[in-house]
C-alpha positions as CSV (number, residue, x, y, z in Angstrom):
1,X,0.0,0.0,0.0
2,X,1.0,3.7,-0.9
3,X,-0.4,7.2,-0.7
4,X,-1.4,8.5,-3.3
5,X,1.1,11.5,-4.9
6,X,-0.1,15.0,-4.8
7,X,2.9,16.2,-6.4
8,X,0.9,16.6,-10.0
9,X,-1.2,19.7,-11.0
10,X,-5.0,18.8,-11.3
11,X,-8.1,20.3,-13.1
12,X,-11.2,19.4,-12.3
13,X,-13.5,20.9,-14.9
14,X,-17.2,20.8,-13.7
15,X,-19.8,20.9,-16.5
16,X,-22.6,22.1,-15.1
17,X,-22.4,25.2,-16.3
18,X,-21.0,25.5,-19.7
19,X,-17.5,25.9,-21.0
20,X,-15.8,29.3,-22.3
21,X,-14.7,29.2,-25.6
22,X,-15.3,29.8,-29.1
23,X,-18.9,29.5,-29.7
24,X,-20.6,28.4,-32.8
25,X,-24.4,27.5,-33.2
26,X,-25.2,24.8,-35.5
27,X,-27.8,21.7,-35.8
28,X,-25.9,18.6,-36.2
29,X,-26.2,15.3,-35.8
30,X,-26.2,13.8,-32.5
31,X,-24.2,10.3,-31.8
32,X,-26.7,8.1,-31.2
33,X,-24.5,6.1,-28.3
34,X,-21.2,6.5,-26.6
35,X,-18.1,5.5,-28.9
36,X,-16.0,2.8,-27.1
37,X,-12.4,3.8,-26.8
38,X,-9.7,2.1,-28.6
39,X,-6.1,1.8,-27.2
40,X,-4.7,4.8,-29.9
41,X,-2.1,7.6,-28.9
42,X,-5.6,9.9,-28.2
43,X,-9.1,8.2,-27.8
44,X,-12.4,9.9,-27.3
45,X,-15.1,9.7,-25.0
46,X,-18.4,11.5,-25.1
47,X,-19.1,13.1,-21.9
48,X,-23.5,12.6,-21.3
49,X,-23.6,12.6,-17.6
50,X,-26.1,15.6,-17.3
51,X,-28.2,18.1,-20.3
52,X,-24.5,18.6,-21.7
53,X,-23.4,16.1,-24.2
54,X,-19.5,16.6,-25.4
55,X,-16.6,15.0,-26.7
56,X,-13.6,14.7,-24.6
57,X,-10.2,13.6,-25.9
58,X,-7.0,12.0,-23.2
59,X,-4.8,15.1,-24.9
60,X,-6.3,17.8,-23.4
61,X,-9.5,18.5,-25.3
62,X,-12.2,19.1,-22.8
63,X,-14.2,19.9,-25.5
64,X,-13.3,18.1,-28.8
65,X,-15.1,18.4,-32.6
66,X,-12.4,15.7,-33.6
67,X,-15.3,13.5,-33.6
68,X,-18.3,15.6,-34.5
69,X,-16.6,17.3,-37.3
70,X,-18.0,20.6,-36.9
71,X,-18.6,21.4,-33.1
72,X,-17.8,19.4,-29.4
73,X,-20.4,20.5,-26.8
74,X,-24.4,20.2,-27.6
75,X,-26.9,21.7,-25.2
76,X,-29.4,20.3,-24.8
77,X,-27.4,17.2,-25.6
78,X,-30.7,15.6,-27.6
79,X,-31.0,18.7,-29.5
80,X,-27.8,18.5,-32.1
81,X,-27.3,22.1,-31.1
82,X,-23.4,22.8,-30.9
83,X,-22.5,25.5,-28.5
84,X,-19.2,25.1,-27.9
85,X,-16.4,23.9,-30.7
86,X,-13.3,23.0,-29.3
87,X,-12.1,24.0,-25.6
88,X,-8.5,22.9,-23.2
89,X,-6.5,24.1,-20.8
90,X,-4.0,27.1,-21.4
91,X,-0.4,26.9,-19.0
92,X,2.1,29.3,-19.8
93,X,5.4,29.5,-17.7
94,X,9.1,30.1,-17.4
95,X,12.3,27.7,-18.0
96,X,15.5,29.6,-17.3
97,X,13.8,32.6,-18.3
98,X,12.1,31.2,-21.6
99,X,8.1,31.9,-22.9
100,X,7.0,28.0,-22.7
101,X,3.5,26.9,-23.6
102,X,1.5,23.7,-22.7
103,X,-2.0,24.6,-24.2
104,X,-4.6,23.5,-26.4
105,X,-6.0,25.5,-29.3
106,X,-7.7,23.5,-32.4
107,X,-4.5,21.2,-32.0
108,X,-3.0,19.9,-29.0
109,X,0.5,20.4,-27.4
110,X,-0.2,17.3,-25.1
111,X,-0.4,13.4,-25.3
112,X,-1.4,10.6,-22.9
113,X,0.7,9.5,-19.8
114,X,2.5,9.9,-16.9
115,X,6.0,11.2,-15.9
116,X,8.4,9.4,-13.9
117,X,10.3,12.0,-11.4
118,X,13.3,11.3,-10.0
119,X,12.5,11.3,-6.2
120,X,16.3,11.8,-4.7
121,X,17.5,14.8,-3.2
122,X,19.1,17.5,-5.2
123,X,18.7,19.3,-8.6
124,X,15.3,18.6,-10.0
125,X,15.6,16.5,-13.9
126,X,12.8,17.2,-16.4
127,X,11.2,13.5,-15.6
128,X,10.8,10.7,-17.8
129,X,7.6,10.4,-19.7
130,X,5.9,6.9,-19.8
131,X,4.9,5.2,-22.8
132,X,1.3,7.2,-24.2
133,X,0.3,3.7,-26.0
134,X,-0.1,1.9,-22.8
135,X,-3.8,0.7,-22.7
136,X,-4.2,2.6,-19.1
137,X,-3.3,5.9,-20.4
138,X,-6.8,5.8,-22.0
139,X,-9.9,7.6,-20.9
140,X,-11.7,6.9,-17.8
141,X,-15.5,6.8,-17.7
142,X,-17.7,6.4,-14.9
143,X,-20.7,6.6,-13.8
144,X,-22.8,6.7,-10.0
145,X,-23.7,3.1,-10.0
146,X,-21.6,1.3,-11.7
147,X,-20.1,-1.8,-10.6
148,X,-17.0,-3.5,-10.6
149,X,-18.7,-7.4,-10.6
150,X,-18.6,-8.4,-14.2
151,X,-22.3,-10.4,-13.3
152,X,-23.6,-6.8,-12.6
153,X,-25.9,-5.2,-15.3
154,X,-23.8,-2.2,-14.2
155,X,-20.4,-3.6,-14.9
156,X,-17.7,-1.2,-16.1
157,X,-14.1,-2.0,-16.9
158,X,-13.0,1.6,-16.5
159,X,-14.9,1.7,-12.7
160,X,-12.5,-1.9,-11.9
161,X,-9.3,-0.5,-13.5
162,X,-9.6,3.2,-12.4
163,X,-6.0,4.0,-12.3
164,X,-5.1,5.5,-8.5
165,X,-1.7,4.1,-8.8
166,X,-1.5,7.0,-11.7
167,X,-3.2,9.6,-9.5
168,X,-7.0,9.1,-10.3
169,X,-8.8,10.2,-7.4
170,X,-10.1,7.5,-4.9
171,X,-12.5,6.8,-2.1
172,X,-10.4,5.8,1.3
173,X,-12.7,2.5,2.2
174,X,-15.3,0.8,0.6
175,X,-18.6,2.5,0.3
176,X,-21.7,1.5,2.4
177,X,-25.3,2.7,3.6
178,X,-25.0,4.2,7.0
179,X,-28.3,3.1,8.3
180,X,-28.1,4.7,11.9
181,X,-26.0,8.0,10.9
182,X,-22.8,7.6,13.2
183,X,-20.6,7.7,10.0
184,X,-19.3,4.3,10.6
185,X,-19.6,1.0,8.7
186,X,-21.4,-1.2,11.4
187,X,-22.3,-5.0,10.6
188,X,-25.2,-5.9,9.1
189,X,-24.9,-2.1,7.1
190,X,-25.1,-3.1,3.2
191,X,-21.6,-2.1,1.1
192,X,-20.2,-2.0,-2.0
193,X,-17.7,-5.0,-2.1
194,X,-15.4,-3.3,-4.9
195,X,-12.7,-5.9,-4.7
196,X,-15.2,-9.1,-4.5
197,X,-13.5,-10.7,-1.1
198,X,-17.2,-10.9,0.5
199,X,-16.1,-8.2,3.9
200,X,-16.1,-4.5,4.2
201,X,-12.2,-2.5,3.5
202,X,-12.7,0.6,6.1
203,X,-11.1,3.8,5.8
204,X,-7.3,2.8,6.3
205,X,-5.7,6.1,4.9
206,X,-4.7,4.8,2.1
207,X,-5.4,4.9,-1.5
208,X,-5.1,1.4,-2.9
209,X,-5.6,0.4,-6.5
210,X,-8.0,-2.6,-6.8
211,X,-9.0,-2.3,-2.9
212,X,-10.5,1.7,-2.9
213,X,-13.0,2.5,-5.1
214,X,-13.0,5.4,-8.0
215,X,-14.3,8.8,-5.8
216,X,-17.6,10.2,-7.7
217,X,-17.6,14.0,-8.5
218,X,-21.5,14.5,-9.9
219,X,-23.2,11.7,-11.4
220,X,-20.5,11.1,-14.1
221,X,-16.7,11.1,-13.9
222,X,-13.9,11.2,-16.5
223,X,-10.0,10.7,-15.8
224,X,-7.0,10.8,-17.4
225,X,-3.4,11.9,-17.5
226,X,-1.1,13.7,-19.9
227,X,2.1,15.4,-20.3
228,X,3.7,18.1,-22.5
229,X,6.7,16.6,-23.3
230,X,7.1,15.1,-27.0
231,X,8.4,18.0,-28.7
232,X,6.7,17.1,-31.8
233,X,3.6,18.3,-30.4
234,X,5.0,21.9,-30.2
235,X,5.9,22.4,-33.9
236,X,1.8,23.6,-34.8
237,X,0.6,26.0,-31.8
238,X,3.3,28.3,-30.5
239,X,6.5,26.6,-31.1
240,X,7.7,26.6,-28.0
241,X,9.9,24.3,-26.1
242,X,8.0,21.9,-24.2
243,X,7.2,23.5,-20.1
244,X,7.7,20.2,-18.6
245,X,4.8,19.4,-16.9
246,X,2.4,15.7,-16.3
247,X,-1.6,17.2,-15.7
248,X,-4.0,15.1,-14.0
249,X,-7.5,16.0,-15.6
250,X,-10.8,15.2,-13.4
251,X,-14.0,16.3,-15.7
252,X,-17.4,15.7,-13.8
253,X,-21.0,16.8,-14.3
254,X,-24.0,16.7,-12.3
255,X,-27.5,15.9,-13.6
256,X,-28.7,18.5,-10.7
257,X,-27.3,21.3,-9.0
């Protein structure tokens, strides 16, 4: 068992209310059901957890019309009514006094993965990114609800593999219904069994893949994790050298306020 890092930078991009960007109304065509991600350098989900349907991409895209062709966001998601086109986060910064970008705009300067710091004492190195093909550097999904027993009609692969060891934000101790209010599992209380070994996990302060389950934000919950550092993906924005940084992205919605 390990704690989990808090070393990383983290956005947590509620959409309930709707994203600033460049706006553009149009009647389009409205995917009909989610598209199930593929193990690519960037995969797309489409984000329905509330009256906001969007495409969401694991480089940065928060709003994506990669997949829509012509806009990312709909509100009302039935409607085919695009209101936002494309949308991600903007970090600028200094390296030994040098302008460096790591920002989204139409293209992307990031792609999928961690970074592996060296931990010793001394001068601080730029880290090591991890390989982005890695079938866990895809995009999380989850929903209140799901389950991690494959006989469940609720079943989700992304709610059993949610990646804490990589920084995806965790519930310390199993979940359960506190019947009498005293904020402690007592027998007999019903529980989520997330790891299938038939007793209640407590609260052990810890964060343990496979043992703690995914913590809900809202009533549906993307992860992922990127970094800035192939220079590659510098050469089309603002040509800058790369700043050097992994970002841990939470995205969440609420179906009520």
């Amino acid at each position: 068992m390990r704690k989990n890092s808090s070393q990383f930078i983290i956005f947590s991009l509620v959409l309930s209310m709707l994203l600033l960007s460049t706006t553009l109304f149009a009647r389009i065509s409205f995917p009909k059901k989610q598209v199930t991600s593929t193990v690519t350098l960037d995969n797309f989900v489409f984000f329905d957890g509330n009256q906001i349907g969007c495409w969401v991409s694991n480089d940065g895209q928060v709003v994506s019309y990669e997949k829509a062709v012509s806009t990312g966001l709909f509100w009302p998601k039935e409607s085919g009514l695009g209101v936002v086109f494309q949308s991600g986060p903007f970090i600028i910064g200094k390296v030994n006094g040098e302008f460096r970008s790591a920002s989204v705009e139409y293209t992307s300067e990031y792609y999928p993965g961690k970074v592996f710091y060296n931990p010793a004492p001394g001068p601080k190195t730029a880290g090591t990114p991890d390989n982005s093909t890695l079938p866990k550097y895809r995009l999380y999904k989850i929903n209140r609800g799901d389950s991690s027993d494959p006989a469940s009609p609720r079943f989700n692969p992304d709610y059993t593999e949610w990646p804490v060891d990589d920084g995806a934000p965790a519930h310390d101790g199993e979940y359960f219904t506190d019947l009498n209010n005293n904020q402690v599992w007592d027998k007999g209380e019903p529980f989520e069994d997330y790891d299938l070994d038939n007793q209640y996990d407590s609260p052990d302060g810890l964060l343990v893949q496979g043992q703690d389950p995914p913590l809900i934000s809202g009533d549906q919950t993307l992860w992922y994790v990127m970094n800035d550092f192939d220079k590659d993906k510098h050469k089309h924005l603002f040509s800058t050298q790369p700043l050097g940084i992994e970002v841990q992205v939470s995205q969440f919605g609420s179906k009520t306020l």
